[in-house]
C-alpha positions in Angstrom: -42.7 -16.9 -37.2 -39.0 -15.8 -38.5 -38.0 -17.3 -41.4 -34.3 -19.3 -41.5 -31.9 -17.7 -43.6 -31.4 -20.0 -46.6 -27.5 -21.1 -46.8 -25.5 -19.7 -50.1 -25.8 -22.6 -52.7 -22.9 -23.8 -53.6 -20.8 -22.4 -56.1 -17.7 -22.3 -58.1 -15.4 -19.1 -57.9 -15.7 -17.4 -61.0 -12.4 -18.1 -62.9 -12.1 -14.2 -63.5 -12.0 -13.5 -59.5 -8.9 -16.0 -59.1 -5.6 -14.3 -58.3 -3.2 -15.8 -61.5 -0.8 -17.2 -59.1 -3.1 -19.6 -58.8 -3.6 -20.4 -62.3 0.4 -20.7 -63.2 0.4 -24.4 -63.2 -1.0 -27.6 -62.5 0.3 -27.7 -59.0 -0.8 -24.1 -57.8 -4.5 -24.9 -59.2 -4.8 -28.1 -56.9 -3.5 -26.0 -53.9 -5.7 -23.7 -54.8 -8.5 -26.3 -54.9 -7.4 -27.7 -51.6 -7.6 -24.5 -50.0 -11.2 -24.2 -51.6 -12.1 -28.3 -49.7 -11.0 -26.7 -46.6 -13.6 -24.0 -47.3 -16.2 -26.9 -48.3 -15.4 -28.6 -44.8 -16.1 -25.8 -42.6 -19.4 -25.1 -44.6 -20.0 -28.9 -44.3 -19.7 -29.1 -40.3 -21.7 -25.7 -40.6 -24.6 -28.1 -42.3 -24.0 -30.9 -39.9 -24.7 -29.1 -36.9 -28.0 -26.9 -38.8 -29.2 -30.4 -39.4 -28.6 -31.7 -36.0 -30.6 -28.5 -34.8 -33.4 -29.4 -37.2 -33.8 -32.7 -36.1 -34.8 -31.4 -32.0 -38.4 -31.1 -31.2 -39.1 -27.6 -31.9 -40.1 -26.7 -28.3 -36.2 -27.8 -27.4 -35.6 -24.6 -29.6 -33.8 -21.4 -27.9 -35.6 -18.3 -28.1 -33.1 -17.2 -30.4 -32.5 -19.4 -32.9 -35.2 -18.5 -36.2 -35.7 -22.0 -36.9 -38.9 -23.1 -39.5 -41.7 -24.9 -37.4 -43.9 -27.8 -38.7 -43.6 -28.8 -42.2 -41.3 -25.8 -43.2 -38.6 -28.0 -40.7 -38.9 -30.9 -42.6 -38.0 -29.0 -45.9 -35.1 -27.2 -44.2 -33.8 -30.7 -43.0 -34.2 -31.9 -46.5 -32.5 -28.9 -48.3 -29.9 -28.7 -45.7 -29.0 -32.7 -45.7 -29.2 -32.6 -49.6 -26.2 -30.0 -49.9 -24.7 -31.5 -46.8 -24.0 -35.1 -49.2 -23.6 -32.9 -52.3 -20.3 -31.1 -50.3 -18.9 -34.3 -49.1 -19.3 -35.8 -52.7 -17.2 -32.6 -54.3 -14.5 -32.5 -51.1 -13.9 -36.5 -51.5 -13.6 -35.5 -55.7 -11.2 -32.8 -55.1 -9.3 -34.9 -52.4 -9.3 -37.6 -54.9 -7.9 -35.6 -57.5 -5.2 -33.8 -55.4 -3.9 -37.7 -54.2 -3.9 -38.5 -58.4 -1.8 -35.6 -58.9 0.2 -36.4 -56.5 0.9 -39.5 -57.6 1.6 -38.6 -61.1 4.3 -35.9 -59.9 5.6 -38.9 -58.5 6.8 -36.8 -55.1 8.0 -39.2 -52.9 6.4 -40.1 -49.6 9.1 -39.0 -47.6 8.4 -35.2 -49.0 5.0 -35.3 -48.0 5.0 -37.2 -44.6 4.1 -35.2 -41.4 6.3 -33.7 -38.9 7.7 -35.2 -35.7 5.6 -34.9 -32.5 5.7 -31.7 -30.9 7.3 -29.9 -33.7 6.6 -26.1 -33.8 6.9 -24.5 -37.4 9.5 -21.2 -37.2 7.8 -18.2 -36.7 7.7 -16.0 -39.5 8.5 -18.5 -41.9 11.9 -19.9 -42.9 14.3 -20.3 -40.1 18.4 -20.8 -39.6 19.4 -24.2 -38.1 19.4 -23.7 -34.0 20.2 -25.7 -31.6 17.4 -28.0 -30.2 14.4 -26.7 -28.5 14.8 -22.9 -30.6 12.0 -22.1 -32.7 12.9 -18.7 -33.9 12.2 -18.0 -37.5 14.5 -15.7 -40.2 13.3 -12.5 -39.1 13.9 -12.8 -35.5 17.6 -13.5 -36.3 17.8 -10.9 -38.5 16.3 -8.3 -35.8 18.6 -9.2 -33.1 21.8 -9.5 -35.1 20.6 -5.9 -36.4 20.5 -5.1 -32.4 23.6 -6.3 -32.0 25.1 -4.6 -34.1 23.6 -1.6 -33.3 25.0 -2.2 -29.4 28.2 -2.4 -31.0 28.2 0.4 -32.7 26.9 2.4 -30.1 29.7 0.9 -27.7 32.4 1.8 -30.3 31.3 5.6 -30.7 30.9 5.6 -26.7 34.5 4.7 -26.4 35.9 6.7 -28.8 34.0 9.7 -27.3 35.4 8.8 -23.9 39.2 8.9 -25.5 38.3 12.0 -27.4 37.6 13.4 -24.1 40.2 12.3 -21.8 42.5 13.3 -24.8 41.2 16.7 -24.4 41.4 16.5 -21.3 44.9 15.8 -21.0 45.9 18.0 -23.7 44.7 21.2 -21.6 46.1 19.6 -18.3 49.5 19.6 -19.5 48.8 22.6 -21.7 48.4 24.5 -17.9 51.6 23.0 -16.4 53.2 24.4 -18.6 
């Protein structure tokens, strides 16, 4: 029978593999370490649900999943539920511990309090105030002003070429009346 792939244990990022950015200061390091919860709770759910799975009678099984059959299953369970509780302890920690620094920043509530209903973050980042109901971020704005512009110049060198010509135009017209 197939053996189940044992899950990676969990581990701590080697400090060394760390971009710097993310060791500037106090602040960056608990981003950093909230980005690394977010990682905990996918692998968590990922736990929740091999758990589940182990808990079904074993002929419930599709005939593609590798699960471990008899007393292996129980083992699995065990191993999987064990770092299943050990995740949640180190997410609620680091949860913890980003609320505590947030706290001692003393950033007020406001700052940190979630959008309005229905609100739809720019694209591409920052955006220039708009009338309601626009959600077009800094780049947009910059491509079609850069359009624009480019249709005005191209409007400009059009007209002047027309006046060129019907300067010429008139020039050698007269130039054969007389």
């Amino acid at each position: 029978m197939a053996q189940r792939q044992e899950p990676p244990p969990i581990q701590e990022n080697d400090p060394s593999e760390i971009d710097p950015i993310w060791t500037s200061s106090r602040t960056a390091r608990q981003i950093y370490a909230l980005g690394e919860v977010e990682k905990d709770i996918t692998r968590l759910l990922s736990l929740a649900a091999s758990s589940i799975s182990l808990l079904t009678l074993p002929q419930t099984d599709e005939p593609e999943e590798t699960l471990p059959q008899g007393e292996e299953r129980s083992e699995q369970f065990v191993l999987e539920v064990s770092e299943y509780f050990e995740r949640l302890n180190s997410i609620q920690e680091n949860i913890r511990s980003s609320l505590a620094h947030i706290r001692q920043s003393r950033i007020a509530p406001s700052a940190i309090t979630a959008p309005p209903l229905g609100f739809v973050p720019p694209s591409l980042g920052v955006g220039l105030p708009r009338a309601a109901g626009s959600s077009r971020g800094l780049q947009e704005e910059r491509i079609d002003r850069d359009a624009w512009v480019g249709i005005l110049d191209a409007l400009t060198r059009l007209r002047a070429s027309q006046q060129h010509d019907q300067l010429v135009q008139t020039a050698s017209h007269y130039a054969m009346n007389t």
